[in-house]
N, C-alpha and C positions, 0 to 999 in steps of 0.2 A: 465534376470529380465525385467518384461513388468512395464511400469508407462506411465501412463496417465496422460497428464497436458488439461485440461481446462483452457479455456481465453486467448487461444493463440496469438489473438491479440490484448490484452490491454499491457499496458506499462511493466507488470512484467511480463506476461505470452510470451510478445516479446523477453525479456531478459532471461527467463527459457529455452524458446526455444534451446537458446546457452548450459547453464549451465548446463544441466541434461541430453546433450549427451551423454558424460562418463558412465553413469551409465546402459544402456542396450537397448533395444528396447523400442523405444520412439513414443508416439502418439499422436499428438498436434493436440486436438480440439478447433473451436470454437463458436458461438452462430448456424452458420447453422449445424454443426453437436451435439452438444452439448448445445441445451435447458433448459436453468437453469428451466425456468417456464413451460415447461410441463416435469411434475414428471416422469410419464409413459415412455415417450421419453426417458430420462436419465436412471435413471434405467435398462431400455432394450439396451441402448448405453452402459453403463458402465459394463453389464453381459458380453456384446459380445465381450469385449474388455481383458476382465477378467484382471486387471492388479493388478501387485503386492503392486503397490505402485500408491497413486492419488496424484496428487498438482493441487491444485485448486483453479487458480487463476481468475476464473470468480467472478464477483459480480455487484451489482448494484449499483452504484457509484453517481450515481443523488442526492446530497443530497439535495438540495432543490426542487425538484421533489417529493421526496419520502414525503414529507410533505402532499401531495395533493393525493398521494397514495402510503400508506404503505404498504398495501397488496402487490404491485408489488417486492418492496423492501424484507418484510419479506417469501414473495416466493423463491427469490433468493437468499436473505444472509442468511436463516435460516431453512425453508422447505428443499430446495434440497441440503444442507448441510446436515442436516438430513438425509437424504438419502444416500449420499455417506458415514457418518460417518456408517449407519448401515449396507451399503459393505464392510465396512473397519473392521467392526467388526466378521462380519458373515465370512469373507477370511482370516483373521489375515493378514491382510495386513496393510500399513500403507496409514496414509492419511495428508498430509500437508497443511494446511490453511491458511489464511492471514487475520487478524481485523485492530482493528483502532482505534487510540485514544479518536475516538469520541463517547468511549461506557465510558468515562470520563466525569464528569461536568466541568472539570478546576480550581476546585475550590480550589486545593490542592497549598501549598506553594512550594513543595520541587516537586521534580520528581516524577512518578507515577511508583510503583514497581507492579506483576503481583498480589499481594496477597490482594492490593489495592480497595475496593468498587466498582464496578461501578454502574456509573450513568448517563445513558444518555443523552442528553438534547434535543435530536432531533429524529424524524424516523429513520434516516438513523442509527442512533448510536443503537437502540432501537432493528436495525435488525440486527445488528453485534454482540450484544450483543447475542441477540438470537442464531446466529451461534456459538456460541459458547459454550452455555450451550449445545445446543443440543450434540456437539462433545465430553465433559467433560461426561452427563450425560448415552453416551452410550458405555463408558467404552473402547471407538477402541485405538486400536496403536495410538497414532496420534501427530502433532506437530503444535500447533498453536502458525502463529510468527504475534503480534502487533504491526504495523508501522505506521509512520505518515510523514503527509506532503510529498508525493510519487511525484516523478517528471521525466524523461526523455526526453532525446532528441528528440522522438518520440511519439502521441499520443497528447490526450488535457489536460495539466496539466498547472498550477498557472505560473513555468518558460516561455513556450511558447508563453501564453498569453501578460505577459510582455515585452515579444519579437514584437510581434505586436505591442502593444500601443505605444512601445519607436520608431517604425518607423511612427508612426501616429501623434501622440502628444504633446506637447511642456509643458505641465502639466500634474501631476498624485498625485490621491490622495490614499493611502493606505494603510491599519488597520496595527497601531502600538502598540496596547495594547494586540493581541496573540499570540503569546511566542511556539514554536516546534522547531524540529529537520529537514530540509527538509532531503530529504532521496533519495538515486537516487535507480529507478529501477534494477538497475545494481549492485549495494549491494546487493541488495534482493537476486538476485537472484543466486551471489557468493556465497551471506553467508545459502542459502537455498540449495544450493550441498555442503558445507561443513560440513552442520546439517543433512543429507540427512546419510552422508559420515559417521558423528560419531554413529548416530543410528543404523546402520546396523552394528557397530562395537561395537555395545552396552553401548559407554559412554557414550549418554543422555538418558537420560527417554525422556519417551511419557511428554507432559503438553503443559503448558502454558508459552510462551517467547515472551523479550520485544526485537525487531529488528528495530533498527534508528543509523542514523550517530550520531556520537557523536558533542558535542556544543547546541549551541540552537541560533536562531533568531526568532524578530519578523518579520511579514507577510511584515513590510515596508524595516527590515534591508535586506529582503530576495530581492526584488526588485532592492533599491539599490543598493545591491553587483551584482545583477544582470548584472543591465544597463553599471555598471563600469566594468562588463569583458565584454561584448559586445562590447561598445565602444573600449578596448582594444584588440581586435582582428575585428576590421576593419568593423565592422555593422555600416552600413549607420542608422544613427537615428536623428530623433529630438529632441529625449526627451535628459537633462543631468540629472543625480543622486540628483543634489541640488533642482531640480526642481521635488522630487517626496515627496508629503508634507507627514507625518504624520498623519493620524487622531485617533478618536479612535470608537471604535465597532459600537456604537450609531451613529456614523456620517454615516455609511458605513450599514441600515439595509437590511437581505434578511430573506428568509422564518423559513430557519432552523435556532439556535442558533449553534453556536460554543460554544467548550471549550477555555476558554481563555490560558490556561496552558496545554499544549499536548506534552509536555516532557516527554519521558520514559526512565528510568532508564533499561538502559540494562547489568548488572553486571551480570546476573545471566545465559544468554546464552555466554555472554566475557567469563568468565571464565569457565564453559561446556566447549566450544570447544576452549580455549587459544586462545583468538585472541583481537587483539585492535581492537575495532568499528574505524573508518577517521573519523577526522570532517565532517561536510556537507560541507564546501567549496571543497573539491577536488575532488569527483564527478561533483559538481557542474560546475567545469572550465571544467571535462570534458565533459559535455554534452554541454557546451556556446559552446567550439569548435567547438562539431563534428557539432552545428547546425550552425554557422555560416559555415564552410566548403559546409554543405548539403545543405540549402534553405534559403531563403529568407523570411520573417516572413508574 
């Protein structure tokens, strides 16, 4: 079996690298062989490769970027998704995806299940959205899993960043009114050769799944909890936990809007493939480790 994973070096496509060994001859591209934004390029990258199975975890992640240009955005999350949904269909092959809570307004009280409205509030959410319909409307094998709050030890994500400031600064101030799941890349991409694993053994359908650690924090309990396992495994810092204030959305503006509420309900791939989602804490401690072991912030 040939599979092709795209985005080999962002934080899931790092993490797939590992997980979808098992499964057969493996092709890890990324942005220089693998071109989200020239169509042509891909296409002719993805015939030569002919693979049975795509995971594609390229995207354009810039969300407040894509504010100023969407067109880049909806090239990448939606156009050349398109694309590979229409190799996926045309090979009977399958094709695995990745979205994002931000194809949510937040507006919602309770958790967000996959049969749920969307509504974007931003570009970025606007092109995820896109990729998605486009995969739904061309009828391919396929598995799209919706995550949120995405973090690892590697790469530039919300935890790392935190990791800096707490060696820089003696105050921090931090949106406490958005409410998610952070998620480690390393779930993903466990629980994406498990789903990988059940579909070729035919007990999931092709659709649409909700993939996140289980629990929820806000953006400031996710810092906090941060700082206090850093400090707990020996990172030099200035910053302490009490000293990282609270604010809320309004205090804190930038281009794109968030969802305030970007919890998703994931019962419907738990039980697919029997499995209890972790809370986000124990990822979490392991990624504080491995970066405190690895570098320096």
């Amino acid at each position: 079996m040939k599979i092709l994973l795209t985005g080999k070096n962002g934080q899931v496509g790092t993490e797939l690298q590992r997980s979808l060994l098992p499964f057969g001859e493996l092709a890890c591209l990324g942005r220089q062989e693998a071109d989200m934004q020239d169509l042509a390029g891909l296409r002719r990258t993805v015939s030569n490769h002919a693979p049975d199975i795509i995971v594609n975890a390229a995207a354009y992640t810039a969300v407040d970027q894509a504010e100023k240009d969407e067109a880049a955005a909806q090239q990448v999350n939606a156009h050349a998704v398109a694309l590979l949904a229409d190799y996926a269909r045309s090979t009977r092959g399958l094709l695995v995806h990745y979205s994002s809570d931000y194809v949510f307004d937040g507006d919602k009280a309770d958790a967000y299940i996959e049969t749920d409205a969307a509504n974007p509030l931003s570009a970025y959410g606007r092109s995820k959205r896109a990729g998605e319909a486009a995969i739904l409307d061309s009828g391919c094998n396929a598995l799209i899993l919706r995550t949120s709050w995405v973090y690892s030890a590697h790469g530039a994500n919300f935890i790392k960043t935190i990791f800096r400031l707490a060696a820089e600064r003696d105050t921090l101030s931090i949106v406490a009114d958005q409410f998610g799941a952070p998620t480690s890349a390393e779930l993903l991409a466990d629980v994406t050769a498990l789903a990988i694993a059940a579909k070729r053994q035919g007990a999931l359908p092709s659709g649409l799944y909700h993939l996140a650690a289980s629990g929820q924090a806000s953006w400031h309990e996710l810092a906090v909890h941060t700082v206090r396992l850093l400090a707990e495994k020996g990172a030099s810092l200035r910053l302490a936990p009490e000293q990282i204030r609270p604010i809320a959305t309004e205090e804190y503006p930038l281009p794109a809007k968030r969802p305030k509420n970007s919890r998703l309900h994931t019962g419907k791939l738990s039980a697919a493939l029997g499995l209890q989602l972790p809370d986000w804490r124990v990822h979490l401690d392991r990624a504080i480790r491995q970066l405190t072991r690895t570098e320096a912030p």
